[in-house]
N, C-alpha and C positions, 0 to 999 in steps of 0.2 A: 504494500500500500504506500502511494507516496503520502509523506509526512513532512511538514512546515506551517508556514504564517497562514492566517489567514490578512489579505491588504487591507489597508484602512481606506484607501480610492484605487480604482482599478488600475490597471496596467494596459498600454494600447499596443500592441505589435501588427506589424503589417505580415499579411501574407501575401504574398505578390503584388499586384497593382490592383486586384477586385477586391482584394477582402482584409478583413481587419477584426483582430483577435483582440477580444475585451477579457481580461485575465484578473480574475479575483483571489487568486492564492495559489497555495503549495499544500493542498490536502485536499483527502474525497471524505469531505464533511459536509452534514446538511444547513450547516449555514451557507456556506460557499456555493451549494447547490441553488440553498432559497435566492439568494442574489442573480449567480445565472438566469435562473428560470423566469424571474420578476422581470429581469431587462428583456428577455426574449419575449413576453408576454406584452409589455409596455411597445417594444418596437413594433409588438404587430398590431397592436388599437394605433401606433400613430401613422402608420401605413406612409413613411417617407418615401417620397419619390427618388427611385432611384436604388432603393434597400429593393434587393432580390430576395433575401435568403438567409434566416440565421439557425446557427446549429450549436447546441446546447452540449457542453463536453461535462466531465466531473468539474471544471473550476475556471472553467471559459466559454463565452458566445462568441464564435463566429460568423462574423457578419459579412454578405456577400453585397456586393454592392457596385452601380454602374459610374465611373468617376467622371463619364463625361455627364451624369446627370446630378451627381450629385458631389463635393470635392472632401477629400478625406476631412479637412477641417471643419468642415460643418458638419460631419457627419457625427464628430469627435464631440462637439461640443452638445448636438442636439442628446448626443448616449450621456455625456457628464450630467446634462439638466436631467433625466431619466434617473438616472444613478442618485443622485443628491436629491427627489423628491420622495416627499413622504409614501411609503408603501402600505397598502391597502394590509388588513388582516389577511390574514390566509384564512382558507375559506376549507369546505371538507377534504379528507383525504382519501383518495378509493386505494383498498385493498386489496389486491386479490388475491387469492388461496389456489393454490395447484395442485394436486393430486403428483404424486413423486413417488415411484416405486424402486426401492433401495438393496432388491434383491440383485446378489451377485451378478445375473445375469445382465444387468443393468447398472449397477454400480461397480465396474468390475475395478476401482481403485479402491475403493472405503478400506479394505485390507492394507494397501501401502500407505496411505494416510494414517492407520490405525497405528503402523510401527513406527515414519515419522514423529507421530505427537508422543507417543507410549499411552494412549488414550484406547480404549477398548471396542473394538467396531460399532459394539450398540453403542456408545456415548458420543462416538464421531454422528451417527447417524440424529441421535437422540439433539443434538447441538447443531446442527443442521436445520432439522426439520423445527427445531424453536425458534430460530433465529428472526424477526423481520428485517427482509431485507427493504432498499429503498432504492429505484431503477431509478439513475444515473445518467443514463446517456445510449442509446444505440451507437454501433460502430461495426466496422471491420466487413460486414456482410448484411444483404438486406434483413433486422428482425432481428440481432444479436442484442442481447439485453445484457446489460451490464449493472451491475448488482454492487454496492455498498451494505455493510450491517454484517458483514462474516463473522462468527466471532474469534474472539483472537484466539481461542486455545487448536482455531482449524486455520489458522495464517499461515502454512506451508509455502515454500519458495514452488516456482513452476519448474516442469522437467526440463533436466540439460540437453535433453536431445527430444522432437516432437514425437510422437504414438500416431501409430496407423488411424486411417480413418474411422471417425467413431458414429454411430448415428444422429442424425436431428434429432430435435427435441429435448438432446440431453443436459442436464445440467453440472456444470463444472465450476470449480477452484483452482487458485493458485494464483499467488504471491496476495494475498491478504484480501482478495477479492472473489467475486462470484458471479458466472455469467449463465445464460441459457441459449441453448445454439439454434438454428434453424437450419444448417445443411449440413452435410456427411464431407467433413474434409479432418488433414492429420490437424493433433493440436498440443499444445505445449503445457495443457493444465491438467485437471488430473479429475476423474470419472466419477458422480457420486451416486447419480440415479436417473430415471428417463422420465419425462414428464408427458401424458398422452396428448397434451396441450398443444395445438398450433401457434407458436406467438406469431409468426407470421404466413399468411394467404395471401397470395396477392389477389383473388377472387375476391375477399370478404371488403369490406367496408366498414371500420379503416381494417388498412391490412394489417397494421401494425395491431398486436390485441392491446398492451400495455400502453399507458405515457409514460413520459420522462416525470420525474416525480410522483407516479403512483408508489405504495406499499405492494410487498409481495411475499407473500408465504409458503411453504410447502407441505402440503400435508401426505403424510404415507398411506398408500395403498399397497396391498399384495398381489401379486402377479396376475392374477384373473380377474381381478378388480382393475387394475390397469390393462388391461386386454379388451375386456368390454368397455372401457373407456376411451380407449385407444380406435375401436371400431365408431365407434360414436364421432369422434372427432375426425376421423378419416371421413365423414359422411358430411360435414360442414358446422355440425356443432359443437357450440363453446362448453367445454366441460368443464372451465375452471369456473369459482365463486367469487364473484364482485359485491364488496363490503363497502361502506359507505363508513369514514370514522367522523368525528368532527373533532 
């Protein structure tokens, strides 16, 4: 997990000549989040001419933007007036719950995890399936959720060399973190269990199942239980449970 400051006023970096990285720390903390996510929310009710596109990371909005419409310094100064006004309450949090089935078959790491921590398979699982986590930022591939809240006794570094291809849907660890995957490629973190959940369709509407800033939970199923869930979801229904917190 990266680990530092949180800014006291953002940081502005360019990335290339379209876009402009608004950076609010050195951690994947839900403060750091709540500030991203407010300026991305605020850019999009102010609808500037000229802003294409912003993308929400653990501790940065990137902002995509036309400079023959719009010139970096105004665009800079219109994000500081963003930044420095008063922010609304937060308002409810949606939760969702996943069904996770943690049998070997499916978890085929929980074992090398279990010898890393010296933690006992049920307790790796047991701290897993309790944790809430808080979805951070999509990346890497369309639907990839990237996950904040691990706890720390499962912060294992990621593997030195990737692992064969592993199925969608699965959910994984490593380096202090927690993601859910949406296609079959090799990967560098480490296997805990498969979730029958699509997070992403491109059919459904939105494709994406989560937002950025939802909660999310796992809850354990046993293999036939995730098999009939599993056929459910292949069929276009959402299997997972939307909580509403305030």
């Amino acid at each position: 997990m990266i680990e530092g400051e949180v800014y006291a006023a953002p940081r502005f970096l360019d990335s290339g000549e379209t876009a402009l990285v608004v950076e609010f720390g050195r951690a994947v903390e839900p403060e750091i989040s709540d500030r991203v996510l407010a300026l991305d929310a605020a850019l999009v009710a102010r609808a500037l001419p000229g802003v294409r596109e912003s993308v929400p990371t653990y501790r940065s909005l990137m902002v995509h933007y036309d400079p023959l419409v719009i010139s970096r310094a105004t665009l800079v100064g219109e994000i500081e007036a963003m930044v420095n006004a008063p922010r609304a309450a937060s308002g409810p949090v949606t939760r969702w719950v996943l069904p996770c089935c943690y049998d070997p078959e499916y978890g085929e790491d929980i074992g090398e995890v279990s010898r890393m921590t010296g933690l006992s398979e049920e307790k790796v699982v047991a701290l897993h399936a309790a944790a809430v986590f808080r979805v951070y930022m999509y990346g890497f591939a369309p639907g990839f959720c990237y996950l904040g809240g691990l706890p720390k006794e499962l912060a294992v570094s990621r593997r030195t060399r990737p692992r064969p291809p592993h199925p969608p849907n699965t959910t994984l660890i490593g380096g202090g973190l927690a993601i859910v995957t949406t296609f079959s490629m090799p990967t560098g973190w480490w296997l805990m269990g498969r979730t029958p959940e699509r997070m992403f369709a491109a059919e459904r509407n939105p494709a994406f199942l989560v937002a950025v800033g939802d909660e999310l939970k796992f809850e354990p199923v046993d293999r036939d239980t995730f098999l009939a869930l599993d056929a459910r979801a292949a069929s276009g229904e959402v299997v997972a449970r939307r909580e509403i917190r305030s």
